[in-house]
C-alpha positions as CSV (number, residue, x, y, z in Angstrom):
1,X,-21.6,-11.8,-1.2
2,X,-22.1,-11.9,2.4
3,X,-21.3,-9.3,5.5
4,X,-20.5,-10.3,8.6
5,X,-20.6,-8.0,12.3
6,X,-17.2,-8.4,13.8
7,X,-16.9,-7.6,17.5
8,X,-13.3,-7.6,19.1
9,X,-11.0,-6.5,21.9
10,X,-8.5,-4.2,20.1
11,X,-5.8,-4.0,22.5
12,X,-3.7,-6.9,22.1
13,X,-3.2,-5.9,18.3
14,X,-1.7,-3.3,16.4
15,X,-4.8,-2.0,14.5
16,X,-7.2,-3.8,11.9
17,X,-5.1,-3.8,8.8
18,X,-2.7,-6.1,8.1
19,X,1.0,-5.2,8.6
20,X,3.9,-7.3,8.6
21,X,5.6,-8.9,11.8
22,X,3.2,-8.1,14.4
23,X,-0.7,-9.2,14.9
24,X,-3.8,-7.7,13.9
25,X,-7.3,-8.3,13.8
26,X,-7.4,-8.4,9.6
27,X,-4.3,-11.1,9.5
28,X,-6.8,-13.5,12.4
29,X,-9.9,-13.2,10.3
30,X,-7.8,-14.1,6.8
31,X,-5.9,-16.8,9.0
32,X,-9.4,-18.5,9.7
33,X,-10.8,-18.2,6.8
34,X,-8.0,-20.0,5.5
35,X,-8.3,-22.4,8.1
36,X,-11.9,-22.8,6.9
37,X,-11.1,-23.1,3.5
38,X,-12.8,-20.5,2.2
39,X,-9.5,-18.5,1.3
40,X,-7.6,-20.2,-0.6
41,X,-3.4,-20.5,0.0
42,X,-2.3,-18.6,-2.9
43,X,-4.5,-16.3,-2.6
44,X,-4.5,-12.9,-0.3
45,X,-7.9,-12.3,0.4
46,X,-11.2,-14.0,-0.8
47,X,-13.1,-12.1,-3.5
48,X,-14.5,-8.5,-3.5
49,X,-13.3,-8.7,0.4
50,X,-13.4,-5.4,2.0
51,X,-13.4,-4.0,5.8
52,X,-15.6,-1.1,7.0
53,X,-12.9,0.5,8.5
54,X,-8.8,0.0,10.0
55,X,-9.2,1.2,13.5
56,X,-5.8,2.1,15.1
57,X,-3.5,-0.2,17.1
58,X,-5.8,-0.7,20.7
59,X,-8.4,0.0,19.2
60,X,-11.9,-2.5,19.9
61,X,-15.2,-2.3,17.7
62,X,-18.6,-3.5,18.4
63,X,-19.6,-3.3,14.9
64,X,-16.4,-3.5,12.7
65,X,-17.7,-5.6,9.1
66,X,-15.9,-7.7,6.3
67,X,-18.0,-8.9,3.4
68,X,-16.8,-11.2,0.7
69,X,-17.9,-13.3,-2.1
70,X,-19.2,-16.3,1.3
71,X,-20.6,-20.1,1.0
72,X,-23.9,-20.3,2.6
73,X,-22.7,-22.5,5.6
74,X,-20.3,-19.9,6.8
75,X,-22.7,-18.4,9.7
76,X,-21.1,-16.6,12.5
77,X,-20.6,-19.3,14.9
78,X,-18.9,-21.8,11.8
79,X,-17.2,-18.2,11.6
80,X,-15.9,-18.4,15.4
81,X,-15.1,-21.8,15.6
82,X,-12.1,-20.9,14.2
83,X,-11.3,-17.9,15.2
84,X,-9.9,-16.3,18.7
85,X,-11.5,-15.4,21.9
86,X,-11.0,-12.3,21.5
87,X,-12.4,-12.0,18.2
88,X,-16.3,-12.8,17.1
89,X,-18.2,-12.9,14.3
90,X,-22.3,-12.4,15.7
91,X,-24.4,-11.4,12.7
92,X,-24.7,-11.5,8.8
93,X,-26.6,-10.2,6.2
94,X,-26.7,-11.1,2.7
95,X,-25.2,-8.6,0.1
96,X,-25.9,-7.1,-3.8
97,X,-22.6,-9.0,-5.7
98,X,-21.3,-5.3,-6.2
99,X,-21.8,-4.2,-2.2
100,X,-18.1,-3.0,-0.7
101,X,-17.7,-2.5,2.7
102,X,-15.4,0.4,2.7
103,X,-18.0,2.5,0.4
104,X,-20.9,1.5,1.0
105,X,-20.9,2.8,4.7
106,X,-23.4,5.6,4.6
107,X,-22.0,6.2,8.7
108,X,-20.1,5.1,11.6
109,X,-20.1,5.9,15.4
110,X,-17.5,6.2,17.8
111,X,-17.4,5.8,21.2
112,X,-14.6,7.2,23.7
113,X,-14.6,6.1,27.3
114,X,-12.8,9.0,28.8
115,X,-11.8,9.0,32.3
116,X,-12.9,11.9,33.8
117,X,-14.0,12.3,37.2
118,X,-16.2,15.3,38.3
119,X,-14.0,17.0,40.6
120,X,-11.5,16.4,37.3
121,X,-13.3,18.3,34.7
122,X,-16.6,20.8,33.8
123,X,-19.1,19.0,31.7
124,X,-20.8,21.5,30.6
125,X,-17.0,22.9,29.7
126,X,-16.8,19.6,27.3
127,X,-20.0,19.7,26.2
128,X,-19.4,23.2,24.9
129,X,-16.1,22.0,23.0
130,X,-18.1,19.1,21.0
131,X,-20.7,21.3,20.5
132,X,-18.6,23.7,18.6
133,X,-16.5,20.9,16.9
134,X,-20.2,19.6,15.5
135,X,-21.1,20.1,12.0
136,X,-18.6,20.6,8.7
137,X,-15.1,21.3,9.5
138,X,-11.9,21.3,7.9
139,X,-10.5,18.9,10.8
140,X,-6.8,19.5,9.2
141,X,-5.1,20.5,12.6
142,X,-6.9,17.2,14.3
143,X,-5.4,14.4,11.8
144,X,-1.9,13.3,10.3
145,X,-3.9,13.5,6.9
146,X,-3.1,16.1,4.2
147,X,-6.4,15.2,2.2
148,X,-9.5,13.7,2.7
149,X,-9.8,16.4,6.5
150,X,-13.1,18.1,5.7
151,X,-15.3,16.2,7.4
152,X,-19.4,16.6,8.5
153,X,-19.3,15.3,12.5
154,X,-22.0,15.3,15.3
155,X,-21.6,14.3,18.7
156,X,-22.6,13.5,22.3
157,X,-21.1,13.6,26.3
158,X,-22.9,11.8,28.8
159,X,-21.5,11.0,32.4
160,X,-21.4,7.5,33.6
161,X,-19.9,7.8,37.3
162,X,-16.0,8.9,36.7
163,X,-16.4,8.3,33.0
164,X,-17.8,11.1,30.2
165,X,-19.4,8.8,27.4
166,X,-18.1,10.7,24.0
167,X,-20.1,9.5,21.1
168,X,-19.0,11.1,17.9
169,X,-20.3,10.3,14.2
170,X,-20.0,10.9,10.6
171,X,-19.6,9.2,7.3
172,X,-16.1,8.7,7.7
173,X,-12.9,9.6,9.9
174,X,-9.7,11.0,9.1
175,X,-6.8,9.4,11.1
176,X,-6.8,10.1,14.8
177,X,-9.9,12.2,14.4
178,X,-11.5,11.0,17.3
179,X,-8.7,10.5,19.8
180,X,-7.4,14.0,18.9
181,X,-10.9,15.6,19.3
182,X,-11.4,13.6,22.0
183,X,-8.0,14.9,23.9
184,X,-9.2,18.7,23.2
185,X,-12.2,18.4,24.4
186,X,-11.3,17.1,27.8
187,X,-8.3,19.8,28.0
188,X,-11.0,22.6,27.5
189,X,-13.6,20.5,30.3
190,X,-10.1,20.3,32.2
191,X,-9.3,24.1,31.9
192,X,-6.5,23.4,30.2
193,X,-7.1,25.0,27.7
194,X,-9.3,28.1,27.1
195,X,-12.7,27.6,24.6
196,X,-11.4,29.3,22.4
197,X,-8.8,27.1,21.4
198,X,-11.6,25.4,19.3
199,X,-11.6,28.2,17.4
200,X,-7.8,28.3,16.8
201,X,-7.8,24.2,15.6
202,X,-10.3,24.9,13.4
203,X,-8.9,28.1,11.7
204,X,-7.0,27.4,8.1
205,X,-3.8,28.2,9.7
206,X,-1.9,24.8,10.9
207,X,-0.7,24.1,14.5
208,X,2.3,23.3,14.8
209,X,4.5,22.2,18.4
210,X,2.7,22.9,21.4
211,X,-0.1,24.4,19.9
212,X,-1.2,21.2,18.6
213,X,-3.4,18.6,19.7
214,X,-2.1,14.9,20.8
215,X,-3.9,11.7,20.1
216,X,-5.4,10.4,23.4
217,X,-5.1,7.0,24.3
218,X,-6.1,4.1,21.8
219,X,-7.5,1.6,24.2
220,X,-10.9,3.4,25.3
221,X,-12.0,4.1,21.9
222,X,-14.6,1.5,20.1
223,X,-15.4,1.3,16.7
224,X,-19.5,1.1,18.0
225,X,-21.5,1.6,14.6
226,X,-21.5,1.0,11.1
227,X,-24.3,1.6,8.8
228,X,-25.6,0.5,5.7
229,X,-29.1,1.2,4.7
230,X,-29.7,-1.3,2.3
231,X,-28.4,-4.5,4.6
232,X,-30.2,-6.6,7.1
233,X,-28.2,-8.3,9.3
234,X,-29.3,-11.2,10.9
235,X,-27.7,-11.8,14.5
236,X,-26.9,-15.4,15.2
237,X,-27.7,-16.3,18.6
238,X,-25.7,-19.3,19.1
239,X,-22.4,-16.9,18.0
240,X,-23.7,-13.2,19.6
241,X,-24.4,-16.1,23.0
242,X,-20.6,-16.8,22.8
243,X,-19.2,-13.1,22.2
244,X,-21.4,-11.7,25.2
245,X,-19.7,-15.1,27.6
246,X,-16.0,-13.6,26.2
247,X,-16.4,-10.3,27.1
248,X,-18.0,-10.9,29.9
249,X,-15.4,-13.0,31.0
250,X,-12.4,-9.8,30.3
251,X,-14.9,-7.5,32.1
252,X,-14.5,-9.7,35.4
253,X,-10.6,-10.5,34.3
254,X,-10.2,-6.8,34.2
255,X,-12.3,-5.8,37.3
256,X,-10.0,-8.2,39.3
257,X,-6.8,-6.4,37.8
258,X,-8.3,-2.8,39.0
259,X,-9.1,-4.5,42.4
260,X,-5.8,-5.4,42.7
261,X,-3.9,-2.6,41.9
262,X,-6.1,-0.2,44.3
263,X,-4.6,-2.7,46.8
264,X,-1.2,-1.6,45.5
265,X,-2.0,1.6,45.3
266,X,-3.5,2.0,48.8
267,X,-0.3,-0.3,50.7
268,X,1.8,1.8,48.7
269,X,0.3,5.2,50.3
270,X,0.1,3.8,53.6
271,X,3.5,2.4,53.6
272,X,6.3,3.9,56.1
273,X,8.0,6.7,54.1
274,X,11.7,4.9,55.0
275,X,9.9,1.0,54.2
């Protein structure tokens, strides 16, 4: 049994798990290992394959992990060489025969890049909110899930010019946990919405309408941490060399989008109101 460090770019697919008719990150990584021959055609996945975790369509991870019964030669970069830019393996570790990836995870970290300029929102507001969202919670007004809500969290806001840097982790997630939390903690920094509606999403009684709390976007969220205590994974310098040159690469593709449309943006306001 082997584990492999999966890093991707979540926002040309819809989520990790596989679903049927549209792309995701699970249906690339079985697609190249059946490329590679290590997943055979009649079968659906290789054996005692599991996935730390099935982040949401837009979604990216750092740190996402697959382990399955693996041949020795498979290292990351054999790993990449058939697989998309936009998707690399960069580390391994061996594994106990009976190791699962789902279960075995004694933790995992999320990180939200939330858009929040200062003249935008009260830090100290936000910090506040996680603050009080910290600990053990029924979380049962902050997910679509009926079970499985109770949940023990701890997180952390730090500013990074216009963006607030939410970390938030705990041995699992419900569905939506994080965007949700993440959206009410930058209405209360935003003042729209009073502190005390912490107190009110927490309560046993549900929220329903308007008094509920929307998902915020998928796309700044990253999977950024998984642990498991009892693995040592090996980074492969040849494939982690490769990752950094992708993303690298989207960084500058996407700086270069931005640039343009503040361009658009700034013709646009300058424009002639009858143009």
């Amino acid at each position: 049994m082997r584990a492999y460090r999966i890093a991707y770019d979540g926002r040309p697919f819809h989520g990790f798990q596989r679903q049927p008719d549209v792309a995701t990150v699970e249906d690339i990584i079985l697609s190249a290992l059946r490329d590679l021959d290590v997943l055979g055609t009649d079968a659906d996945t290789p054996p005692g394959y599991a996935a730390a975790g099935r982040t949401d369509a837009g979604v990216s991870a750092v740190a996402q992990t697959v382990a399955f019964d693996a041949p020795d030669w498979l290292s990351p970069a054999a790993f990449n060489g058939e697989l998309p830019a936009g998707v690399r393996a960069w580390a391994v570790a061996d594994a106990p025969a009976d190791f699962h990836a789902t279960h075995d995870a004694t933790r995992r970290e999320y990180v939200y890049h939330l858009h929040a300029p200062p003249a935008t929102v009260d830090d100290d507001r936000a910090r506040d909110a996680l603050d009080a969202l910290s600990g053990e919670h029924d979380f049962h007004n902050l997910t679509p899930d009926e079970t499985g809500t109770v949940r023990d969290l701890d997180g952390s806001i730090r500013r990074d010019g216009d963006f607030l840097i939410v970390r938030v982790g705990a041995g699992g997630f419900a569905r939506q946990l994080v965007r949700r939390l993440v959206s009410l903690v930058a209405a209360v920094g935003r003042d729209e919405r009073d502190p005390g509606a912490v107190d009110r999403v927490l309560a046993p009684e549900p929220l329903p309408g308007p008094a509920g709390v929307s998902p915020a976007p998928a796309e700044p969220l990253v999977l950024a941490a998984v642990s498991y205590p009892d693995l040592d994974f090996e980074r492969d310098p040849d494939a982690a060399a490769s990752a950094r040159a992708v993303f690298r690469e989207r960084r500058v593709r996407h700086a270069t989008r931005e640039r343009v449309a503040v361009d658009l943006a700034a013709g646009v306001e300058g424009a002639p109101d009858d143009a």
